[in-house]
Backbone as numpy.savetxt, mean C-alpha at the origin, in Angstrom:
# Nx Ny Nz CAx CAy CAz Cx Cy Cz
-10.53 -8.81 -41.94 -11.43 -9.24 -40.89 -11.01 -8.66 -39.54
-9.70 -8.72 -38.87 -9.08 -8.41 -38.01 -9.21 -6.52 -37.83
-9.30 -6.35 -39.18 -9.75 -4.43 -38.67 -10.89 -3.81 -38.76
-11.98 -4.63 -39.11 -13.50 -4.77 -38.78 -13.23 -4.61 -37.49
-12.89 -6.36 -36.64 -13.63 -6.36 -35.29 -12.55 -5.61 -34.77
-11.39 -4.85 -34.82 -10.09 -3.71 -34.22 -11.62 -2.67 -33.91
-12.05 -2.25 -35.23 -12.90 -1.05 -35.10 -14.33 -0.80 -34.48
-14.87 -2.50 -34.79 -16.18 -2.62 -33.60 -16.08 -3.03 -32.60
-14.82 -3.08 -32.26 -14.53 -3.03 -30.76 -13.85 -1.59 -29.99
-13.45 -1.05 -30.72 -12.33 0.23 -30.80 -13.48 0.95 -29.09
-14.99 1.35 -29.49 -15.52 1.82 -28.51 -15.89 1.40 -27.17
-15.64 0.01 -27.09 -15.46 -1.46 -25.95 -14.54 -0.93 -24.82
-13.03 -0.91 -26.09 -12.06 -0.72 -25.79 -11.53 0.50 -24.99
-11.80 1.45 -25.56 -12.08 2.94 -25.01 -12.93 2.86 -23.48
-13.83 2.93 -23.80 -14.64 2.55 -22.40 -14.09 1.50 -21.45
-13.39 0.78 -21.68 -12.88 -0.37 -20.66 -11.51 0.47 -19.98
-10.55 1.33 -20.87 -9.30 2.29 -20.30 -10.22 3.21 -19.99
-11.07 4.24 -20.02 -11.95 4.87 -19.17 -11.99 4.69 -17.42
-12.59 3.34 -17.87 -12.75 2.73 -16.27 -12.11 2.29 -15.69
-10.91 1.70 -15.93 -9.64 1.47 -15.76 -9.19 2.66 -14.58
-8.90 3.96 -15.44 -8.39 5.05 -15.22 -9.51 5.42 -13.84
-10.61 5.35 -14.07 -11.52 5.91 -12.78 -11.42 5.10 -11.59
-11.42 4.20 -11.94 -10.86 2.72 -10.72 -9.62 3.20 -10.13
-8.61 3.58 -10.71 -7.39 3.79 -10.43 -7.16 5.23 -9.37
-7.75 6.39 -10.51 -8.14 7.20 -9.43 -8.38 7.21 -7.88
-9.49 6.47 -8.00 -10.76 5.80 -7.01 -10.25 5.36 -5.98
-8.79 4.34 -6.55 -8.20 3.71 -5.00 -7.11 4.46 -4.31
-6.65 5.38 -6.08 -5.59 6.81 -5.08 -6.34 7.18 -4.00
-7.61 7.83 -4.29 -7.87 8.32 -3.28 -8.56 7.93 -2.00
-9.20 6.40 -2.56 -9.20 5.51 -1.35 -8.55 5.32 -0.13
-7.13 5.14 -0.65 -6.32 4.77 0.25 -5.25 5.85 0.32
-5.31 7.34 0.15 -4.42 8.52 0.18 -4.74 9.07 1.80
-3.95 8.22 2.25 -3.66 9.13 4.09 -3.16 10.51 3.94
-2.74 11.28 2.78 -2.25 12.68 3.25 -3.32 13.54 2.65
-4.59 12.88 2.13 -5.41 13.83 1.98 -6.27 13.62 3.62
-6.36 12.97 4.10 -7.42 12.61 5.40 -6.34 13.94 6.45
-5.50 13.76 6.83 -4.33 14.27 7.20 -4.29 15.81 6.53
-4.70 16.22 5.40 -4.60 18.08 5.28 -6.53 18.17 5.70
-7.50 16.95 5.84 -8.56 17.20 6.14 -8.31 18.17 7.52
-7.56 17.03 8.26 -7.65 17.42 9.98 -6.95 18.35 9.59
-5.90 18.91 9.60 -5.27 19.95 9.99 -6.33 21.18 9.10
-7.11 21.19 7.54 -7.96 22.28 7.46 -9.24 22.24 8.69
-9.85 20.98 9.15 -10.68 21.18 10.13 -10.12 21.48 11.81
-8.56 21.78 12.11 -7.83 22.24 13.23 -8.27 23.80 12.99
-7.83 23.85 11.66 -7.84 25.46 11.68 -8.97 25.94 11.35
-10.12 25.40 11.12 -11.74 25.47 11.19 -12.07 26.05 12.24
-11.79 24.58 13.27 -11.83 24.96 14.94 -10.85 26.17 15.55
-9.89 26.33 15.54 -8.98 27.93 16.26 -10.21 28.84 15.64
-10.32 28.71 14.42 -10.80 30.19 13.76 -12.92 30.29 14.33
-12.87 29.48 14.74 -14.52 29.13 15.46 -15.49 29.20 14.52
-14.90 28.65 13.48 -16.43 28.06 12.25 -16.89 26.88 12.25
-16.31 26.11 13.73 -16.87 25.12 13.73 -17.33 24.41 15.22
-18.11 24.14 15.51 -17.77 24.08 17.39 -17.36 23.04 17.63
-16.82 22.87 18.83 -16.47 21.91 19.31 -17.10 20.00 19.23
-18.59 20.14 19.22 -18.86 18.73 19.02 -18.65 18.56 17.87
-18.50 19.43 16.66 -18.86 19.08 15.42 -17.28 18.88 15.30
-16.72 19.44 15.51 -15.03 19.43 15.38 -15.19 17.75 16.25
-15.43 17.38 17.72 -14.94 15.89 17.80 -15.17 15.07 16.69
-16.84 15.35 15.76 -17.52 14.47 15.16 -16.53 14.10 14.33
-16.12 15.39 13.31 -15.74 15.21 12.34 -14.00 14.62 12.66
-13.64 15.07 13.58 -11.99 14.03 14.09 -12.27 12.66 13.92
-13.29 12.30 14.42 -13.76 11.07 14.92 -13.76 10.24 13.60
-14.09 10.79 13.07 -14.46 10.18 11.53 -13.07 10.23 10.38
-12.66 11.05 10.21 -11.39 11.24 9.67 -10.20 9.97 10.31
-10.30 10.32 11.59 -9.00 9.22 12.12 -9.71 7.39 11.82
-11.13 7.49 11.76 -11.59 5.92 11.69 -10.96 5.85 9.88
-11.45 6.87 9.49 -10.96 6.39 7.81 -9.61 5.98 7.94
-8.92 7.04 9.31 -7.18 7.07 8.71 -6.81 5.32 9.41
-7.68 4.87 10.18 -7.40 3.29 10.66 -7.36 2.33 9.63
-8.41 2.88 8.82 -9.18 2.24 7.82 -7.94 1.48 6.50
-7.34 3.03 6.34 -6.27 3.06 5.12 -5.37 2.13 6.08
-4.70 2.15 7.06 -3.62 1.87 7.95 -3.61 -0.19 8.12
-5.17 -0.37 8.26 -5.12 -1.41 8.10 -5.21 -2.32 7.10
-5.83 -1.50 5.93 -5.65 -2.23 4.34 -3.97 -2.38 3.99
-3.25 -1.18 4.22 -2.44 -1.60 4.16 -1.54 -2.21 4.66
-1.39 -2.58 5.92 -0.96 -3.61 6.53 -1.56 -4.79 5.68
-2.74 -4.92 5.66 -3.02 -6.52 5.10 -2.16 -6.82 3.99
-2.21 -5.77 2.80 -1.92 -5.39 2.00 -0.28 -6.16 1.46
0.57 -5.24 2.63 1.96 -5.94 3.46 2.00 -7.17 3.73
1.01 -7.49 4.36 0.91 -9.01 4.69 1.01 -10.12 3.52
0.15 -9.70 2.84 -0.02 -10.83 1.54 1.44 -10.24 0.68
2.29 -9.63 0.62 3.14 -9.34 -0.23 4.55 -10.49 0.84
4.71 -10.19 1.96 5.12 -11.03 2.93 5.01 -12.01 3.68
4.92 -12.87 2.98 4.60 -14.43 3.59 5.49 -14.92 4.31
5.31 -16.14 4.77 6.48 -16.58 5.72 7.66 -17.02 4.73
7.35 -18.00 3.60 7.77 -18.25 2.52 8.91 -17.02 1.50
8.05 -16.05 1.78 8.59 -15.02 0.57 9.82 -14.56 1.74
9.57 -14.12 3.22 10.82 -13.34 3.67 11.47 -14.28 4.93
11.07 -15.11 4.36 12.38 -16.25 5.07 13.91 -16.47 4.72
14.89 -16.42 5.79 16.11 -16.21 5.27 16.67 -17.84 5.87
17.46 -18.10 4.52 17.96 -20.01 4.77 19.37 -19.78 4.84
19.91 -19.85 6.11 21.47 -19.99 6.15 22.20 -21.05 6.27
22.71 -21.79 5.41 23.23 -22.60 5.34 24.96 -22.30 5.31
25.71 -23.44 5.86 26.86 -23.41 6.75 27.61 -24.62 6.17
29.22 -24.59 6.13 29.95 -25.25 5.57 31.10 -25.81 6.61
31.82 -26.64 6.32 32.92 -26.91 7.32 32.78 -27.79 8.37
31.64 -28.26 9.07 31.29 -28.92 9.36 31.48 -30.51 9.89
31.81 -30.72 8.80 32.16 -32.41 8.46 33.90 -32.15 8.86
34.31 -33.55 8.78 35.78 -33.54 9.24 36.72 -33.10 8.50
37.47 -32.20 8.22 38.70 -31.68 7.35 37.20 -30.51 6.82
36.98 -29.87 7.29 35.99 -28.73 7.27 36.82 -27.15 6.44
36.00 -26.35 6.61 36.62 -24.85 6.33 38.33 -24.94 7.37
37.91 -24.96 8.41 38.82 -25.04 9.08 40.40 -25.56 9.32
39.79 -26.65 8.46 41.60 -27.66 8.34 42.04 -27.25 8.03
40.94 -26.55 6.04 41.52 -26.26 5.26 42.52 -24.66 4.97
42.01 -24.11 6.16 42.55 -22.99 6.66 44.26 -22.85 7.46
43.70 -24.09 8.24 45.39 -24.14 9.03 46.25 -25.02 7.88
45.61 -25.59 6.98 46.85 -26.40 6.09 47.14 -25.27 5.28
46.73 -24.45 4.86 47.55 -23.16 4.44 48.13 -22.48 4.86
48.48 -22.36 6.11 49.02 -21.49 6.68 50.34 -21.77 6.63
């Protein structure tokens, strides 16, 4: 019974790691700042070489750096939820204190 539904599912299955994989892709390049980053520098050298003029060169800066905010602030959020106050809180706790402390016990050895 179990390799019936293995096999009428087998094409489910397939198609579900498919999309998986395209999703995955999808957010590489979603969130890939060094492709936005060889954008500008191929559209720098667009502009020196004058295949592109000047407004179209601001346009297209303009747009590139909003994406590059874009990535900059997902991932900050991103950071955020991985860093809670909870998760990177440091608890130092301290000994000696009380009477005949670290301390006594230090000079009675001596």
């Amino acid at each position: 019974m179990f390799l019936i539904d293995s096999l009428l599912l087998a094409p489910i299955s397939g198609l579900k790691f498919i999309l998986n994989q395209v999703q995955k892709v999808a957010d590489q390049e979603l969130n890939d700042e060094s492709l936005i980053k060889h954008q500008l520098l191929e559209l720098q050298m667009r502009l020196e070489l004058d295949e592109v003029s000047d407004e179209d060169f601001r346009e297209q800066e303009a747009e590139l750096f909003a994406r590059l905010r874009v990535i900059k602030a997902r991932q900050l959020d991103l950071l955020a939820e991985v860093h809670t106050a909870e998760s990177s809180s440091i608890v130092i706790e301290s000994g000696g204190d009380e009477e005949g402390g670290v301390w006594s016990r230090s000079r009675d050895n001596e």
